[in-house]
mmCIF file as gemmi writes it, N, C-alpha and C atoms, coordinates in Angstrom:
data_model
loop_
_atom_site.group_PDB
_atom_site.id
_atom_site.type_symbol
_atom_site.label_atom_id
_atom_site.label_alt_id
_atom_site.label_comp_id
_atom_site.label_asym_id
_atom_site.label_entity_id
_atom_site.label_seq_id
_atom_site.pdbx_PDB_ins_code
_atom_site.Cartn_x
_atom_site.Cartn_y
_atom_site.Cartn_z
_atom_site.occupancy
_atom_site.B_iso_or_equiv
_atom_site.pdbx_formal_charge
_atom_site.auth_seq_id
_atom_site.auth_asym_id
_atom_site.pdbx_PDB_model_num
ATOM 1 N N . UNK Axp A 1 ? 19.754 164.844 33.233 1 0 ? 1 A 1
ATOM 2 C CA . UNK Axp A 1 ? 19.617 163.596 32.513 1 0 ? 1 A 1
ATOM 3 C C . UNK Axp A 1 ? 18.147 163.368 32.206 1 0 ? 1 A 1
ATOM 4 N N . UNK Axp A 2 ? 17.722 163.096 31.376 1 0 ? 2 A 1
ATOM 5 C CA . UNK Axp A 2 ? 16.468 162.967 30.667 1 0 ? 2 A 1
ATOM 6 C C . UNK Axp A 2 ? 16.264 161.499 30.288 1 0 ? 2 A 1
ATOM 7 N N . UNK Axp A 3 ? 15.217 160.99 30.651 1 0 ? 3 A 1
ATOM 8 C CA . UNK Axp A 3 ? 14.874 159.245 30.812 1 0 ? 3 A 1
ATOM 9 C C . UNK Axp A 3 ? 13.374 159.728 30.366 1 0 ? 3 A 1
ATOM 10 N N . UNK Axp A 4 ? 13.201 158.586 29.02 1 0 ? 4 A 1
ATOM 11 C CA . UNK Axp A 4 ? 12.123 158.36 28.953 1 0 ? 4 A 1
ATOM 12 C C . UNK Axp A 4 ? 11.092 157.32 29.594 1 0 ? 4 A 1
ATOM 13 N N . UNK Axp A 5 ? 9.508 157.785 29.714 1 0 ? 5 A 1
ATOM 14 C CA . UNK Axp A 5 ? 9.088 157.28 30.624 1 0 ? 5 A 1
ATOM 15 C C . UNK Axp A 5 ? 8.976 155.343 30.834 1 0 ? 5 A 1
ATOM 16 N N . UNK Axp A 6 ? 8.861 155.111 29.427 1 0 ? 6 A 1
ATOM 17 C CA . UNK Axp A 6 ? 9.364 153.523 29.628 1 0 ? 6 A 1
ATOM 18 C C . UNK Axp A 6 ? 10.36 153.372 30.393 1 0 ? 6 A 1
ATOM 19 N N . UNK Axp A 7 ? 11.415 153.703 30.301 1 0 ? 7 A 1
ATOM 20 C CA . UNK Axp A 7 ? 12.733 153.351 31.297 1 0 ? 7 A 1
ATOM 21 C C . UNK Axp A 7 ? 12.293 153.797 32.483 1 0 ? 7 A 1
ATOM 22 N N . UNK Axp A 8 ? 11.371 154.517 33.167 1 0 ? 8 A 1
ATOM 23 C CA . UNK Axp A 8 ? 10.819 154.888 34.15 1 0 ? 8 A 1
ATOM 24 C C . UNK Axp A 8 ? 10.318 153.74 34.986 1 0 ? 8 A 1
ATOM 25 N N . UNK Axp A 9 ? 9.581 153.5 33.949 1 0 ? 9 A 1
ATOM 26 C CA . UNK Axp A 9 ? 8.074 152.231 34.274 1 0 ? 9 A 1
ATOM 27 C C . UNK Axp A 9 ? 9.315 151.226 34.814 1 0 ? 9 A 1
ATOM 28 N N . UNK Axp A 10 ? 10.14 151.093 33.769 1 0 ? 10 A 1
ATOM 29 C CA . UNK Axp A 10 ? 10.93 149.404 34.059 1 0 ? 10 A 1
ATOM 30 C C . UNK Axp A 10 ? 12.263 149.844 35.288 1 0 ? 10 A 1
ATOM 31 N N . UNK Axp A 11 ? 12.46 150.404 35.541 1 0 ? 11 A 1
ATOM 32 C CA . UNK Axp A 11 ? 13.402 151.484 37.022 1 0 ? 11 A 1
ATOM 33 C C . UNK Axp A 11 ? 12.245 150.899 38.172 1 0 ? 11 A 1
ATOM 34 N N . UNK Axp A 12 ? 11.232 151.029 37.687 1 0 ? 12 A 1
ATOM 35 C CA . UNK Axp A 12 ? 10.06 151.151 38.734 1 0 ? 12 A 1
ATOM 36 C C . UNK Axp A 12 ? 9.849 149.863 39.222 1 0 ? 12 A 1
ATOM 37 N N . UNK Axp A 13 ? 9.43 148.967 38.43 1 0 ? 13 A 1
ATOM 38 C CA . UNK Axp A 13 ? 9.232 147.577 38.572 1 0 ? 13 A 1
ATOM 39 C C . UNK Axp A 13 ? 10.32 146.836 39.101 1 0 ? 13 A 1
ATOM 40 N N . UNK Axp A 14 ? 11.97 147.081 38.504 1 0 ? 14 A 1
ATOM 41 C CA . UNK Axp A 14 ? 12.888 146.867 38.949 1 0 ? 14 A 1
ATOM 42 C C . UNK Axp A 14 ? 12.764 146.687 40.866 1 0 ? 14 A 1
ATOM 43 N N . UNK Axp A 15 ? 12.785 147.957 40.94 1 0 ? 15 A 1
ATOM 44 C CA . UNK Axp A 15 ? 12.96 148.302 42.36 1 0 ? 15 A 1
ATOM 45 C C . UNK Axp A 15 ? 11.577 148.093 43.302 1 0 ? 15 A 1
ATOM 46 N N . UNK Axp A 16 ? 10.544 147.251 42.701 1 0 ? 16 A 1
ATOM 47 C CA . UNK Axp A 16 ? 9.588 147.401 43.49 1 0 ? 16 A 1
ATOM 48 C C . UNK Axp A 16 ? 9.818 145.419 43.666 1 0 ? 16 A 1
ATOM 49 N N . UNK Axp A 17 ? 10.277 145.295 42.884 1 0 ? 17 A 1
ATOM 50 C CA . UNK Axp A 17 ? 10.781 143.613 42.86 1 0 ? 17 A 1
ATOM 51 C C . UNK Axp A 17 ? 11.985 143.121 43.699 1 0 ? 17 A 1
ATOM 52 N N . UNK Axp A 18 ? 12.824 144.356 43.848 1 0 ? 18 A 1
ATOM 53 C CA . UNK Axp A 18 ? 13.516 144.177 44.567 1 0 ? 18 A 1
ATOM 54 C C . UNK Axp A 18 ? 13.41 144.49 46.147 1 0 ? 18 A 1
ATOM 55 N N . UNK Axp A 19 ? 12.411 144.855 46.46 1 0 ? 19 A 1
ATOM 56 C CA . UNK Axp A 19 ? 11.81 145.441 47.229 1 0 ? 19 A 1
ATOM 57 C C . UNK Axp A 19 ? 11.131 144.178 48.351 1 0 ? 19 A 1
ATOM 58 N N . UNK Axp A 20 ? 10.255 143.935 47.574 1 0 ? 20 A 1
ATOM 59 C CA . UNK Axp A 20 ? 9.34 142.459 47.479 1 0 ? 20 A 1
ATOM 60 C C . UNK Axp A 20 ? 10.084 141.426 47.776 1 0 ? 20 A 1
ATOM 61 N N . UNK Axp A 21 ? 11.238 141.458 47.483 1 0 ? 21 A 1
ATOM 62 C CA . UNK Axp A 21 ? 12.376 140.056 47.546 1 0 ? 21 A 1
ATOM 63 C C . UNK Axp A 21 ? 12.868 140.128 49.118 1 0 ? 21 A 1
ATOM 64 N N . UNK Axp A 22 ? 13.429 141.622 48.998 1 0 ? 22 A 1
ATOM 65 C CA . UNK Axp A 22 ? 14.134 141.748 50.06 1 0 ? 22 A 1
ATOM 66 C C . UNK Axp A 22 ? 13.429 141.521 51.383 1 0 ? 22 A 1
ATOM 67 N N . UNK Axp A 23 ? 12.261 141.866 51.569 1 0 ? 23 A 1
ATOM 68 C CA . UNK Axp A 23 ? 11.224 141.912 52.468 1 0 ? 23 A 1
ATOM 69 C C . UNK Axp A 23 ? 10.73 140.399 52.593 1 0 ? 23 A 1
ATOM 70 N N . UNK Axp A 24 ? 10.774 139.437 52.141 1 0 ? 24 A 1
ATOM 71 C CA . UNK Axp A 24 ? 10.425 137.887 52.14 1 0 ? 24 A 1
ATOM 72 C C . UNK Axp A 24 ? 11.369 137.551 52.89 1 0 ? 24 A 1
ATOM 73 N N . UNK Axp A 25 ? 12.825 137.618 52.179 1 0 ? 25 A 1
ATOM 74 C CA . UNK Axp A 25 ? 13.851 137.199 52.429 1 0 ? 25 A 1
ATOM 75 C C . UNK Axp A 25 ? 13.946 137.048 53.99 1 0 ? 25 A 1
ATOM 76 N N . UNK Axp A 26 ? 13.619 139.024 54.629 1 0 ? 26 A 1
ATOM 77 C CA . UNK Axp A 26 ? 14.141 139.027 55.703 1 0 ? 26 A 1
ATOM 78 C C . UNK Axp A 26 ? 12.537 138.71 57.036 1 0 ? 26 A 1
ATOM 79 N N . UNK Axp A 27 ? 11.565 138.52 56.408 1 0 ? 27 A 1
ATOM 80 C CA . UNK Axp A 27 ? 10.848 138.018 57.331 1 0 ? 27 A 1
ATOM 81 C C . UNK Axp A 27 ? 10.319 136.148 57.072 1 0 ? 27 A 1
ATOM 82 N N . UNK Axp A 28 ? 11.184 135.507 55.833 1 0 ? 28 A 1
ATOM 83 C CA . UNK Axp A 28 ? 11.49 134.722 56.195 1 0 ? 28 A 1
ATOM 84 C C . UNK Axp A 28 ? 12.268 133.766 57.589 1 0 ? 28 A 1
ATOM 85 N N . UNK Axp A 29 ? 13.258 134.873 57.694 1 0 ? 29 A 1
ATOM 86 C CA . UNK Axp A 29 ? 14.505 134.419 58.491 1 0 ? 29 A 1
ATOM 87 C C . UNK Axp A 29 ? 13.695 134.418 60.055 1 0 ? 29 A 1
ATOM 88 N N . UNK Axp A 30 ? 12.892 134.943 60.062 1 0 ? 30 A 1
ATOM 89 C CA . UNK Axp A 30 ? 12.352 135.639 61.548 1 0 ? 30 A 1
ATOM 90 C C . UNK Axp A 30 ? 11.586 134.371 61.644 1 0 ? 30 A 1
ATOM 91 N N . UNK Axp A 31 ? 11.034 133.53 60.78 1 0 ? 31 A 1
ATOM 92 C CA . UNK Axp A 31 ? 9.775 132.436 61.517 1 0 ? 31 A 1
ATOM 93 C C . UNK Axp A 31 ? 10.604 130.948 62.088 1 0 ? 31 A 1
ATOM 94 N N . UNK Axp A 32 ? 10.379 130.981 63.149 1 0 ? 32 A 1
ATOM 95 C CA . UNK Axp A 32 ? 11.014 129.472 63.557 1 0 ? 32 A 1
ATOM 96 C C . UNK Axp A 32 ? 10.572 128.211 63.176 1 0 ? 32 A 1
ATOM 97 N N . UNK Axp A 33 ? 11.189 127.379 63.039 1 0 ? 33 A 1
ATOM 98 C CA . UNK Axp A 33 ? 10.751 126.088 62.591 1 0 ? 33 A 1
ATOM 99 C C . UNK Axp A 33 ? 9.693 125.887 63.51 1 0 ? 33 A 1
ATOM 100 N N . UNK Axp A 34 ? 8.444 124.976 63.336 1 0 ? 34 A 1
ATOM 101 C CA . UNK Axp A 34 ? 7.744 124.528 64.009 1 0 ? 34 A 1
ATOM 102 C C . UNK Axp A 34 ? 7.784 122.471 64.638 1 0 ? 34 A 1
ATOM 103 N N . UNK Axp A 35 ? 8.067 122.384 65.447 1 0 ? 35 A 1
ATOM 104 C CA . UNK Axp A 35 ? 8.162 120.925 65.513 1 0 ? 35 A 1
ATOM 105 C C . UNK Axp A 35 ? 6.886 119.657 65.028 1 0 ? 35 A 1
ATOM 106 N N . UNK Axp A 36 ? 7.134 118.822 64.472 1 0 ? 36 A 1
ATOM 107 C CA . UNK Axp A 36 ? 6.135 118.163 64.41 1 0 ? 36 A 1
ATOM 108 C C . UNK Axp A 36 ? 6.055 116.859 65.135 1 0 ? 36 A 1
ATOM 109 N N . UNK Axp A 37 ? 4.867 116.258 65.473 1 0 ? 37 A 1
ATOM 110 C CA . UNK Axp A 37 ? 5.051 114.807 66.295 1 0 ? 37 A 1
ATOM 111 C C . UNK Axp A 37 ? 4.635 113.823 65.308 1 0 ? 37 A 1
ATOM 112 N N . UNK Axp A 38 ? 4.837 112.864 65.376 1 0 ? 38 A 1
ATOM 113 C CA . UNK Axp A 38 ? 4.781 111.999 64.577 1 0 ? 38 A 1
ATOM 114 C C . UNK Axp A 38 ? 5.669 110.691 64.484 1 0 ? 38 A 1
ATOM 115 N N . UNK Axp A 39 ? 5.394 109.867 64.073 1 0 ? 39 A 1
ATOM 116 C CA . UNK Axp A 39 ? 6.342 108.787 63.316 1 0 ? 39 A 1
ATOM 117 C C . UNK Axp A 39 ? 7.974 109.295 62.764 1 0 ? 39 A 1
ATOM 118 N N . UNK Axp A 40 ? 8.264 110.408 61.995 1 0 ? 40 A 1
ATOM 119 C CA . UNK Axp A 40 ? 8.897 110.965 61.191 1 0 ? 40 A 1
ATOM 120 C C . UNK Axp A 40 ? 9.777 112.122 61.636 1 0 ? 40 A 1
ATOM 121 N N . UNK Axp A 41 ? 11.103 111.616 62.338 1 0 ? 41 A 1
ATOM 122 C CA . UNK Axp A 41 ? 11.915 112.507 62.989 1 0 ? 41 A 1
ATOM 123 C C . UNK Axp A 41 ? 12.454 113.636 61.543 1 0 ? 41 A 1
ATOM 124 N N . UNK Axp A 42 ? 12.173 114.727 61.414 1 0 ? 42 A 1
ATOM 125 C CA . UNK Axp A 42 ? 12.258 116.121 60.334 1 0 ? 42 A 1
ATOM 126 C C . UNK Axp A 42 ? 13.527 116.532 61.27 1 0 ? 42 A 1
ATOM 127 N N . UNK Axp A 43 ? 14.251 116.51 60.125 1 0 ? 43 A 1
ATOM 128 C CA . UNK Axp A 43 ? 15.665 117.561 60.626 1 0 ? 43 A 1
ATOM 129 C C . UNK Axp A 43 ? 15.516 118.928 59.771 1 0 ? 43 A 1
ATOM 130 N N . UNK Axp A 44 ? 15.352 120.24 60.763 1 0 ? 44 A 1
ATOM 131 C CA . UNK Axp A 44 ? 15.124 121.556 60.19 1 0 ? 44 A 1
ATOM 132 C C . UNK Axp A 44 ? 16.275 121.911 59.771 1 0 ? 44 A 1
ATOM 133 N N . UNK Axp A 45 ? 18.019 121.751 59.982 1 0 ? 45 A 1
ATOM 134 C CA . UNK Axp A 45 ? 18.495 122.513 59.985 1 0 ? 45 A 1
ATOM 135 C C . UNK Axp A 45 ? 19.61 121.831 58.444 1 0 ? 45 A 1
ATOM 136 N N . UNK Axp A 46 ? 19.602 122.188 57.256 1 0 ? 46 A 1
ATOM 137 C CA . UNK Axp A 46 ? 19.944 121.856 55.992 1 0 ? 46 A 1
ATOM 138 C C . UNK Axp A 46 ? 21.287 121.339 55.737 1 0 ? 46 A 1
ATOM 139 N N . UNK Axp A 47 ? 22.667 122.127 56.962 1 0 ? 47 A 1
ATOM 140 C CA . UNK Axp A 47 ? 24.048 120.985 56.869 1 0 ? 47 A 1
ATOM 141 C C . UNK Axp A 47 ? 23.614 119.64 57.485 1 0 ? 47 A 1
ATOM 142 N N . UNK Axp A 48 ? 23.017 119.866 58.613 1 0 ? 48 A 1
ATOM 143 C CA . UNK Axp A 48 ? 22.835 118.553 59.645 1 0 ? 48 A 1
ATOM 144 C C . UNK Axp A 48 ? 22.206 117.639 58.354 1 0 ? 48 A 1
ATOM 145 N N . UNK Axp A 49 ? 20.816 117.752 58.509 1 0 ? 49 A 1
ATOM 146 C CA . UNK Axp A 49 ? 20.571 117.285 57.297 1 0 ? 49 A 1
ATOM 147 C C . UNK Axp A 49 ? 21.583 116.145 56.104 1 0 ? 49 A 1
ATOM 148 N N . UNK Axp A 50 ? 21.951 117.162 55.38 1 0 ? 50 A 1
ATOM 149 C CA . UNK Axp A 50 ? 23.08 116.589 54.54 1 0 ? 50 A 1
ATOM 150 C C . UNK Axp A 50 ? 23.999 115.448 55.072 1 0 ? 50 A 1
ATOM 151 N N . UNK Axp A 51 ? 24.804 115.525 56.13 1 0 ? 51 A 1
ATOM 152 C CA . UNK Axp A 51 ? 25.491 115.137 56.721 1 0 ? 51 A 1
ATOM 153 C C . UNK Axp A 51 ? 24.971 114.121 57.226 1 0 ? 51 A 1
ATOM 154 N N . UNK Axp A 52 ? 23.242 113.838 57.692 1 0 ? 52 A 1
ATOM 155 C CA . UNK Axp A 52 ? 22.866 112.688 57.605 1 0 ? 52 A 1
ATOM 156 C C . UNK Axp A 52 ? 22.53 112.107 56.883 1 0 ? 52 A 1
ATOM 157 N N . UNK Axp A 53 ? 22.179 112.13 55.426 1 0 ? 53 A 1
ATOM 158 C CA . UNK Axp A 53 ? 21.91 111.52 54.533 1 0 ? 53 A 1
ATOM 159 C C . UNK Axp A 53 ? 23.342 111.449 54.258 1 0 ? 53 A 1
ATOM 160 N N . UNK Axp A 54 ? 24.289 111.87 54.029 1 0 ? 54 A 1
ATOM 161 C CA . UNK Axp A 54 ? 25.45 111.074 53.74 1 0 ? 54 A 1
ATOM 162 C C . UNK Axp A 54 ? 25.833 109.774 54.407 1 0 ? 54 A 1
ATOM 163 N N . UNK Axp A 55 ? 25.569 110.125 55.547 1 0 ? 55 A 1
ATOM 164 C CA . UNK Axp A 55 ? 26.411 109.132 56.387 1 0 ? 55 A 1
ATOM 165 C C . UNK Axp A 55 ? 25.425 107.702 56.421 1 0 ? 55 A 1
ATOM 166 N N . UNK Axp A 56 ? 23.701 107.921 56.019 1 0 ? 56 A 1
ATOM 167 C CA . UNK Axp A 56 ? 23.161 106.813 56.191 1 0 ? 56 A 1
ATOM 168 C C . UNK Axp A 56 ? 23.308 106.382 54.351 1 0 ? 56 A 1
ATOM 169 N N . UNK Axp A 57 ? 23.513 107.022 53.519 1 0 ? 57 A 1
ATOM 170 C CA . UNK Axp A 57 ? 23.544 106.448 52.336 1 0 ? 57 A 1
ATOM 171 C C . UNK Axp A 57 ? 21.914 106.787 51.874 1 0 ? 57 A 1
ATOM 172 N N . UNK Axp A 58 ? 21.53 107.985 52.17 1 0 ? 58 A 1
ATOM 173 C CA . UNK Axp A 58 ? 19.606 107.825 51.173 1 0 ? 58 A 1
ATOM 174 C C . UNK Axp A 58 ? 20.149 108.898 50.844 1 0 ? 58 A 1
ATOM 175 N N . UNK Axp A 59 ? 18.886 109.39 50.24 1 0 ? 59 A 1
ATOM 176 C CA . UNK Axp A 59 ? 18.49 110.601 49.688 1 0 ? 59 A 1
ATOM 177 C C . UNK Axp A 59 ? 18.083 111.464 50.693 1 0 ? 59 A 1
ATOM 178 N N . UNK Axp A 60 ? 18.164 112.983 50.113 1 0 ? 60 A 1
ATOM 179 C CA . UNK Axp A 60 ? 16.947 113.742 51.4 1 0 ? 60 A 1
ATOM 180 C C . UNK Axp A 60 ? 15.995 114.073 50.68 1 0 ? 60 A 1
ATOM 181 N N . UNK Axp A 61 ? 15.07 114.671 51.229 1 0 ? 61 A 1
ATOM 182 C CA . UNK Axp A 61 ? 13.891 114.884 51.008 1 0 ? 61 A 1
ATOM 183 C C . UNK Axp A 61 ? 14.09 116.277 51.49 1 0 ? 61 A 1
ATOM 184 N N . UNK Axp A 62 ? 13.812 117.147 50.734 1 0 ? 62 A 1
ATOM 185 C CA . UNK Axp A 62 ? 13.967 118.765 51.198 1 0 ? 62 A 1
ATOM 186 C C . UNK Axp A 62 ? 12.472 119.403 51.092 1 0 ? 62 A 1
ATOM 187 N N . UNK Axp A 63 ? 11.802 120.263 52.089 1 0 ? 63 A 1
ATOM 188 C CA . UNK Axp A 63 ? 10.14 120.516 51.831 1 0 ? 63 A 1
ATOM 189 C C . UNK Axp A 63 ? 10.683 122.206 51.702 1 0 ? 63 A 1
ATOM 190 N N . UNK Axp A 64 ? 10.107 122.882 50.933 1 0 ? 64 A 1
ATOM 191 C CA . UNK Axp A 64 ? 9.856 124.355 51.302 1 0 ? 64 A 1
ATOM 192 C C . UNK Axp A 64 ? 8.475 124.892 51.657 1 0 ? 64 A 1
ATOM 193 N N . UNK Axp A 65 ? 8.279 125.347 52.557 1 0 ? 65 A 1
ATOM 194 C CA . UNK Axp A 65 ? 7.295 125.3 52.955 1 0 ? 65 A 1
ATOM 195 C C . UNK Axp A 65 ? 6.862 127.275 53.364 1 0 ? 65 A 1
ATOM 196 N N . UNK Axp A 66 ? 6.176 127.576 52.86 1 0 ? 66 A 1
ATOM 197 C CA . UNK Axp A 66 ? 5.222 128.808 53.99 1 0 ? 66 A 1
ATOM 198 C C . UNK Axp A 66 ? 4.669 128.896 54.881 1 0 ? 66 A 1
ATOM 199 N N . UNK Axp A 67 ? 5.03 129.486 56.121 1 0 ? 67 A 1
ATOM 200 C CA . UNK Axp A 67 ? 4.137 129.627 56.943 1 0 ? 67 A 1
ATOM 201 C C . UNK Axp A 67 ? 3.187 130.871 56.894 1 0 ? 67 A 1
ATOM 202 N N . UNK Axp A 68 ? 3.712 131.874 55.869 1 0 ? 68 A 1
ATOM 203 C CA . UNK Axp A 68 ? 2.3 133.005 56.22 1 0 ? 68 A 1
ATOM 204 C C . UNK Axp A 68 ? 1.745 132.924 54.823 1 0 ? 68 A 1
């Protein structure tokens, strides 16, 4: 099979993006929430969450945040 080198380049980028994703993704999952003190009880975990803003009637407030 014979591929010219554009389709090369974009094969390439493809998989180097997918690459990049996958690798976030999974050292995302690895960092633990960090607690904060304060005034402002933060619920980390996104059903709980929900489930309290339902039940009190607000909105949530969702942060995404980086830690590295």
């Amino acid at each position: 099979m014979y591929c010219h080198k554009s389709n090369m380049s974009v094969l390439r980028s493809v998989l180097i993006t997918v690459g990049i994703l996958t690798t976030s993704v999974v050292c995302a999952a690895e960092i633990p929430p960090v607690p904060v003190t304060g005034k402002v009880h933060w619920v980390y975990d996104y059903a709980q969450g929900k489930e309290l803003a339902r039940s009190n009637g607000k909105p949530m407030f969702v942060v995404f945040r980086c830690e590295r």
